[in-house]
C-alpha positions as CSV (number, residue, x, y, z in Angstrom):
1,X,68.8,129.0,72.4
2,X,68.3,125.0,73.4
3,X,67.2,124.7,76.7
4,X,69.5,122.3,77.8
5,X,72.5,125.4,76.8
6,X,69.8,127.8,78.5
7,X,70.1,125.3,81.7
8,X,73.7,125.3,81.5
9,X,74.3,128.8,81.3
10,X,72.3,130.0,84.3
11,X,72.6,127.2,86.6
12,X,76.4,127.2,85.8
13,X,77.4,131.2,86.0
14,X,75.0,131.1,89.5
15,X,77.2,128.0,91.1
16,X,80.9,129.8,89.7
17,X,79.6,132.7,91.4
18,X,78.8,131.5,94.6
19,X,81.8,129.0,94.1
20,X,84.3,131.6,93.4
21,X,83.0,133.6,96.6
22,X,83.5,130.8,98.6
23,X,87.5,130.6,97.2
24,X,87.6,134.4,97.4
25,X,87.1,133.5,101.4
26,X,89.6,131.1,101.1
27,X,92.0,132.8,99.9
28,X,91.4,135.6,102.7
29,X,91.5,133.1,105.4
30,X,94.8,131.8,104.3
31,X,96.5,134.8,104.4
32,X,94.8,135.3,107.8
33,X,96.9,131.9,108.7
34,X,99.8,133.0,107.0
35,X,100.3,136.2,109.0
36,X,99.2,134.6,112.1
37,X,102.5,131.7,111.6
38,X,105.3,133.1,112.9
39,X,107.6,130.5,111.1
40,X,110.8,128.5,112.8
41,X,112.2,130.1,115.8
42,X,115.7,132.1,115.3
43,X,115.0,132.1,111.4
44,X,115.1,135.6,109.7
45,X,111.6,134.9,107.9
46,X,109.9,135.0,110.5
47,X,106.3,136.1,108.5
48,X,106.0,134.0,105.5
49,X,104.1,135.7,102.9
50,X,101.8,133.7,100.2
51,X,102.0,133.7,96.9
52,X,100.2,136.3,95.0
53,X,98.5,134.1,92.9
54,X,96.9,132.6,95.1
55,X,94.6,135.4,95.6
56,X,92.9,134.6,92.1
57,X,93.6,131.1,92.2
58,X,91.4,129.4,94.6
59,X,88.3,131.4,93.2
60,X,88.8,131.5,89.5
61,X,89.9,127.2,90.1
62,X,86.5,127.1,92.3
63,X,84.3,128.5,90.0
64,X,85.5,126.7,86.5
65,X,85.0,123.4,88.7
66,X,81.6,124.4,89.7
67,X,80.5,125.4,86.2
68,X,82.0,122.1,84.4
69,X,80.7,119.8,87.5
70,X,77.3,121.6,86.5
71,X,77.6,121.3,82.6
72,X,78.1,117.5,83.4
73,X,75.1,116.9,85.3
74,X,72.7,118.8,83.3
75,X,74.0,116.9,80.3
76,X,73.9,113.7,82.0
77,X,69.9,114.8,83.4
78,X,69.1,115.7,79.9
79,X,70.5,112.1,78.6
80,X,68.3,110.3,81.4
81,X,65.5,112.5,80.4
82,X,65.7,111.8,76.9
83,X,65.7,107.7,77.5
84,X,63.0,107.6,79.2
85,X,59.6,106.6,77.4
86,X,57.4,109.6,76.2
87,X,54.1,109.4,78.4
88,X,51.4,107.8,77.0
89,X,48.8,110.0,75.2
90,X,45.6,110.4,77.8
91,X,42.6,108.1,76.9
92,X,40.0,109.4,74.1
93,X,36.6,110.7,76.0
94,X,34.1,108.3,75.6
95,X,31.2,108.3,73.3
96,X,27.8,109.1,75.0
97,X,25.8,106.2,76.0
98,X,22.2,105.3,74.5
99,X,20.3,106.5,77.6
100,X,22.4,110.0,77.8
101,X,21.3,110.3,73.9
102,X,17.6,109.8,74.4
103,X,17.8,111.7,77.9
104,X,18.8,115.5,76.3
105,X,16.7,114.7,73.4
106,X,13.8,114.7,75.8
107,X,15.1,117.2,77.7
108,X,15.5,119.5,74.3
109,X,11.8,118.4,73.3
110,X,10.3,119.2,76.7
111,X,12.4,123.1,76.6
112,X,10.8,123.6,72.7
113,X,7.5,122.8,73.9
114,X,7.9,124.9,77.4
115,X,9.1,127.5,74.8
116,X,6.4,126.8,72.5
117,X,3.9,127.7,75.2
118,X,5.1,131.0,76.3
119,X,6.1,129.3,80.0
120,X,9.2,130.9,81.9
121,X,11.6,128.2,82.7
122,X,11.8,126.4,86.0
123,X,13.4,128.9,88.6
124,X,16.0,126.5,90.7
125,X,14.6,125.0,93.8
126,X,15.9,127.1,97.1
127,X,18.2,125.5,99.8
C-alpha cells in the first residue's frame, strides 16, 4: 500500500471517528433543547419533536467532512514534500593525511617487533 493512501486511511478513519462522536453529541444535545422548548404559548404543539434524521445526520456529515478535510491535507503535505529539493548526499570521508600514514606504519612496526621479542604489550596507564 503507498504511504501517502496508508496516511490517509488511518489519520482519516481516526478524525471521522472522533468527528462523528462529537455530532453523535450534537445530535443528543439538540434533542435535549428540543424537549426543553416548550414552543408558542396557547399552540397545541407545545413539544416540537426533531427530525429523525437528524440523529444520523450530524455524525455521519461530521465524520465524511473530517475524512475529506484530512485526505486534502495529507495530499497537499505530500505535494509540498515532494517539491522540495532531495537533501544533499553527506560529504565523502576524507583520505588520511601523510603524517597519519607514516604514524600507524610505525606504530604497526614498533607492535611486530614488541611481538617479535616475546614482550607483553603495554598495560594502560592507571587514573
Amino acid at each position: 500500500m503507498h504511504p501517502l493512501l496508508k496516511r490517509i486511511l488511518i489519520h482519516g478513519a481516526f478524525t471521522a471517528g472522533v468527528l462523528a462522536l462529537v455530532g453523535a453529541l450534537f445530535a443528543e444535545l439538540a434533542g435535549m433543547w428540543a424537549a426543553g422548548h416548550t414552543g408558542k404559548p396557547g399552540s397545541a404543539d407545545l413539544n416540537p419533536t426533531l427530525p429523525s434524521e437528524l440523529g444520523y445526520r450530524v455524525p455521519l456529515t461530521l465524520g465524511v467532512g473530517g475524512f475529506l478535510f484530512v485526505a486534502v491535507c495529507e495530499g497537499g503535505m505530500a505535494w509540498l514534500r515532494s517539491r522540495r529539493p532531495p537533501p544533499a548526499p553527506p560529504p565523502a570521508p576524507a583520505a588520511p593525511d601523510e603524517a597519519e600514514k607514516l604514524l600507524n606504519e610505525l606504530l604497526a612496526q614498533a607492535e611486530a617487533k614488541r611481538a617479535a621479542e616475546g614482550d607483553p604489550p603495554p598495560s594502560p596507564p592507571a587514573a
